[in-house]
N, C-alpha and C positions, 0 to 999 in steps of 0.2 A: 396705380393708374386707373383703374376701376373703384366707382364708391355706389354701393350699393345701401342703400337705408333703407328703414323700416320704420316709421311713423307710427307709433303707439297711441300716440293720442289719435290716428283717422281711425284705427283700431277699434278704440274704447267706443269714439264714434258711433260707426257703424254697430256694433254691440247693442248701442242704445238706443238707435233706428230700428232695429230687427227688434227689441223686447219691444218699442212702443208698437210696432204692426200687430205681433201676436196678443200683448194683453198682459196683463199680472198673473193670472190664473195659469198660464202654460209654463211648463220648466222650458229651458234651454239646455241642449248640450251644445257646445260648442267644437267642433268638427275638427283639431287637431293633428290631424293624420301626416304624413308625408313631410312630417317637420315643420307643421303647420302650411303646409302650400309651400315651403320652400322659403316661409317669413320667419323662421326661428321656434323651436317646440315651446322652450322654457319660458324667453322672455314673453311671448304672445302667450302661452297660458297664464302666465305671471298676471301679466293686465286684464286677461280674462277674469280670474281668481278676484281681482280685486276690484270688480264688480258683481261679483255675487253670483257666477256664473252656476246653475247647477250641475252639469256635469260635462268634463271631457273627451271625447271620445278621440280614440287612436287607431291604428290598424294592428300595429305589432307589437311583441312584450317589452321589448328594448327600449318604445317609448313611452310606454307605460311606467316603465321601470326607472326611466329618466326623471320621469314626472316625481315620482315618489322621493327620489333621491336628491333633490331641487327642494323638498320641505312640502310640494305639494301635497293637502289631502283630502282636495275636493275629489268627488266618486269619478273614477275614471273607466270608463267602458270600452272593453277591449272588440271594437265593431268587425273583422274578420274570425270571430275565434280562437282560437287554441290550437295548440296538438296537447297528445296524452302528454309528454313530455314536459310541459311548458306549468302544468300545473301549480304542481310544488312553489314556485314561485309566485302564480297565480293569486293563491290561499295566501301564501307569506303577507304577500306587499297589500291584500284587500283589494284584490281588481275585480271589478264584474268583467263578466265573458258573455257575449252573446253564442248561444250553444245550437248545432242541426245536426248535433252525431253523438250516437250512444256513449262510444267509446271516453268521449273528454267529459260527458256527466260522469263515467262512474271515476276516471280518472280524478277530477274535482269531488267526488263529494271524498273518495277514499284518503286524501290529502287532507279536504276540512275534516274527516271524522280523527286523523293524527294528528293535526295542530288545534285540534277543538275550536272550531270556529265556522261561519256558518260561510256560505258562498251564495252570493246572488248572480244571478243569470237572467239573460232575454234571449227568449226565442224567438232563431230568425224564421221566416215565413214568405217563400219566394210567390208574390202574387202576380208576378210578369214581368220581374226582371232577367230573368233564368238565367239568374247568378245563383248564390250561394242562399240556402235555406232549404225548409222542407216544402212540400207540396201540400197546398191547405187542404187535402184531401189526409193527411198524416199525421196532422197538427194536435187533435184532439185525444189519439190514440198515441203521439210522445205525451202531451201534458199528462194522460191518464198513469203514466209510467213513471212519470216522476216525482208520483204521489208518493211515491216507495222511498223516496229519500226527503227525512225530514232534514236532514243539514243544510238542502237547498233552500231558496227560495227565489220564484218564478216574478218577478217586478214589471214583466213585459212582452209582448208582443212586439217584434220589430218587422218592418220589409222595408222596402225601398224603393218609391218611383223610377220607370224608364223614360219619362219623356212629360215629367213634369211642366218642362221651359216652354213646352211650345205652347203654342196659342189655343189648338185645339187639345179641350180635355176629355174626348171619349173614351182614351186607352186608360187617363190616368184615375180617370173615377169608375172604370169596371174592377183596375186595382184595391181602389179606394175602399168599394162596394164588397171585394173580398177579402178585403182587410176590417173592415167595420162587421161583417157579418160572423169572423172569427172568433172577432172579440165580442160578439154577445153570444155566442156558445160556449166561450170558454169562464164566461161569467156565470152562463145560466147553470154551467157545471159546478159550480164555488171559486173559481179564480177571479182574484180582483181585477191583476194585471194593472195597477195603477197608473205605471209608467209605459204603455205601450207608445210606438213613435214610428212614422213612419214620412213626416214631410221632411224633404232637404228644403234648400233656401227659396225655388222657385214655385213651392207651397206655403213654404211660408207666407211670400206677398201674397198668392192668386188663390188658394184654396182654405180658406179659414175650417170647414168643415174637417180637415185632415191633421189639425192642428194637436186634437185628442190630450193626452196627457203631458207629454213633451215635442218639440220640435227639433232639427237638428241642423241647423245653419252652415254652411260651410263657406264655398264664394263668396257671399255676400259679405263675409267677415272681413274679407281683406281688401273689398271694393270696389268690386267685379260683378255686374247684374246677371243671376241666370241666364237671362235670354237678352243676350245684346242689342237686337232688333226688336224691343219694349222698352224703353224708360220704368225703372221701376218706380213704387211710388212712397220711395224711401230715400234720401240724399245720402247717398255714400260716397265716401272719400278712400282712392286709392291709398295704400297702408306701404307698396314698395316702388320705389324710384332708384333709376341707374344713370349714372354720368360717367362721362369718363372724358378726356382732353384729348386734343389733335395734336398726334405726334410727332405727320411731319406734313407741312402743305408744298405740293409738287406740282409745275406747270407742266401739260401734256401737250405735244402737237397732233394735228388731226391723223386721222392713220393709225392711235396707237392704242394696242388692246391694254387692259387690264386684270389683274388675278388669273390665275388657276385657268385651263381651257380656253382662254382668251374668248370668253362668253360674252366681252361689252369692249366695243370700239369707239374709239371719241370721231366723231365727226367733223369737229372740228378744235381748235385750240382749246383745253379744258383745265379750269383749276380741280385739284385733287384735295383732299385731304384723308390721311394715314393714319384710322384711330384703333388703337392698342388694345383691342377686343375681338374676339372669334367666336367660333363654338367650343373651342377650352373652356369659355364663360360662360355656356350656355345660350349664348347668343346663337342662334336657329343656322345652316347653312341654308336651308332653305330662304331667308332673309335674302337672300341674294339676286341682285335687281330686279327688285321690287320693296325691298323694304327700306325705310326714311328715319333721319337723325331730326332732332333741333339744335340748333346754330346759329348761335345771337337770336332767336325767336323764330328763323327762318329752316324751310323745310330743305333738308338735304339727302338725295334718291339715293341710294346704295348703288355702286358700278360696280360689276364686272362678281366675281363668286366671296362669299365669308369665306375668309382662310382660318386657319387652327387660331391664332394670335392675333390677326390683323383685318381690319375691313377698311374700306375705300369708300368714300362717300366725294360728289358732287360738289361744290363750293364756288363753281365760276358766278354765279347769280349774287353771293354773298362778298361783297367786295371789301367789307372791313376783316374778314376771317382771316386770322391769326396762328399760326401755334401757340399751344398752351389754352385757345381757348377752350369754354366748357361746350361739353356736348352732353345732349342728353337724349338717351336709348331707350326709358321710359319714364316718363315723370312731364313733367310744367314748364316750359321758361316761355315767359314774355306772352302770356296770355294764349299759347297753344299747349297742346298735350298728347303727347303719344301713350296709349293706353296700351293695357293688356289684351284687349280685343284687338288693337289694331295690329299688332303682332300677330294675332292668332290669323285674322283677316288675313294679311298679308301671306300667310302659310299656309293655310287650310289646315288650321289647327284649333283651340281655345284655349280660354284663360290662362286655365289651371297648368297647362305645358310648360306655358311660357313663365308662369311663377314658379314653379317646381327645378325644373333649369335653370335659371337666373339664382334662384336663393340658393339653390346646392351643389352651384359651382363657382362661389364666390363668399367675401369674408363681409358680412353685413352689420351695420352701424344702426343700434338702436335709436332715434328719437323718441324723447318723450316716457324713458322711463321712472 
């Protein structure tokens, strides 16, 4: 009852919008994580891979481990880390780790010096996320440290903007400023750091100077602009859409609540219709009047609360509505479109939620591979 797709070719698309922004000279990695947004690990690396992608990146080893075991063997960079545990496996399959703890270098290199083989790593480096990294006041005196083990090798400097999206950049160029000035310490020391990276997608368009050795796209891969409220100045094509059909269409008379808490009353005589989605599917409770279908082209309000299975949308306006016909919860019909922003909008959520949900809690249909 639910079809969920995944568009490979707005994919590849968008891939080719973001390399023409940065330039030929910048690597890509291309942002992976969470089961790619919740658009499929394998097949969307897959399409990646087969544009020349430089590298992958993931969160966890499982998907790392997916990647390898799928024939992948473009460099896959494991962007949260390690534990000591995780190693062995690590070294096995050839994954880079981005490294902020003594303990998983010595665990890695005592791994690569048993399987004879070398292990590259990036260091992460918290310039004002105060997330995960070390403090650039630390930075110099781990590199100094890891001179000690030649089975490494150091490929990079990593951090990560907090507020790239927005319009004003003084937070993200004092980042920037401490992330640029790292890297010429840790060069003027003898590190090359070739690959250091520290722009997501919303430096990719707006900060060329952050661009350095590789970049690391994520949102924009699957269609979704950084900052909703910018036009970016790339043409992207959303990569997942969801339909699903009206299960049952029900005349109301005025007076009569609907769903859960009886949170929406008709006022007057109302067409209903019963479509066979909830937050089982990811579909948001939150959604709940306040968020809108497409139907026949035409916009239908959400009444009354998302149930587990079932939501209830408006139709009195829409006079040729049918059972069976299509509905669609995010995607195109008839020259409108409900996007992923406007889900998020409608929540007080973004994008990434609403793709992360949708994709991993439903069975999704490649196009275009």
């Amino acid at each position: 009852m639910i079809d969920l797709s995944i568009d490979l070719a707005a994919l590849r698309h968008n891939y080719r919008q973001i390399r023409q922004c940065c330039g030929p000279g910048v690597k890509m990695l291309a942002v992976v994580k969470a089961d790619a947004y919740g658009h499929g690990l394998v097949p969307v690396s897959r399409a990646l891979v087969a544009e020349a992608v430089d590298y992958l990146g993931v969160a966890y080893l499982g998907e790392g481990l997916a990647l390898r075991q799928a024939g992948i063997t473009t460099p896959i960079l494991m962007l949260m880390g390690i534990l000591p545990q995780d190693a062995a496996s690590v070294v096995a399959h050839d994954l880079e780790v981005v490294v902020f703890r003594a303990d998983v270098v010595e665990a890695l290199v005592a791994q690569a010096r048993q399987q004879g083989k070398r292990i590259l790593v990036h260091l992460k480096v918290d310039t004002g996320m105060g997330r995960l990294g070390l403090p650039p006041e630390e930075v110099m005196d781990f590199l100094n440290w890891l001179r000690g083990f030649p089975e490494l090798s150091v490929m990079g400097l990593i951090s990560h903007f907090a507020v790239a999206d927005q319009a004003d950049k003084f937070y993200t160029l004092q980042q920037l400023a401490r992330f640029t000035a790292l890297l010429q310490e840790a060069r003027h020391a003898g590190w090359s750091v070739p690959l250091s990276h520290i722009s997501n997608s919303a430096a990719c368009l707006e900060l060329d100077a952050a661009h350095l050795g590789m970049v690391r796209p994520g949102i924009m891969l699957y269609g979704s602009p950084p900052a909703p409220d910018r036009p970016p100045p790339v043409t992207l094509k959303p990569v997942m859409a969801m339909q699903t059909q009206i299960l049952q269409l029900k005349r109301l008379p005025p007076g009569c609540s609907i769903s859960y808490g009886c949170t929406f009353t008709t006022s007057a005589e109302c067409l209903v219709a019963v479509l066979p989605v909830g937050y089982c599917n990811g579909y948001s409770r939150h959604l709940s009047n306040c968020g809108e279908v497409l139907i026949r082209g035409q916009r239908a309000p959400i009444r009354g609360r998302v149930c587990m299975n079932l939501t209830m949308v408006e139709v009195t306006h829409i006079a040729a509505a049918q059972e069976g016909d299509l509905v669609t919860l995010l995607g195109a019909d008839q020259g409108d479109r409900i996007t992923a922003d406007d889900l998020a909008a409608w929540t007080g959520t973004i994008s990434y939620e609403f793709y992360c949900l949708l994709g991993n809690s439903n069975p999704r249909r490649f196009l275009g591979e």
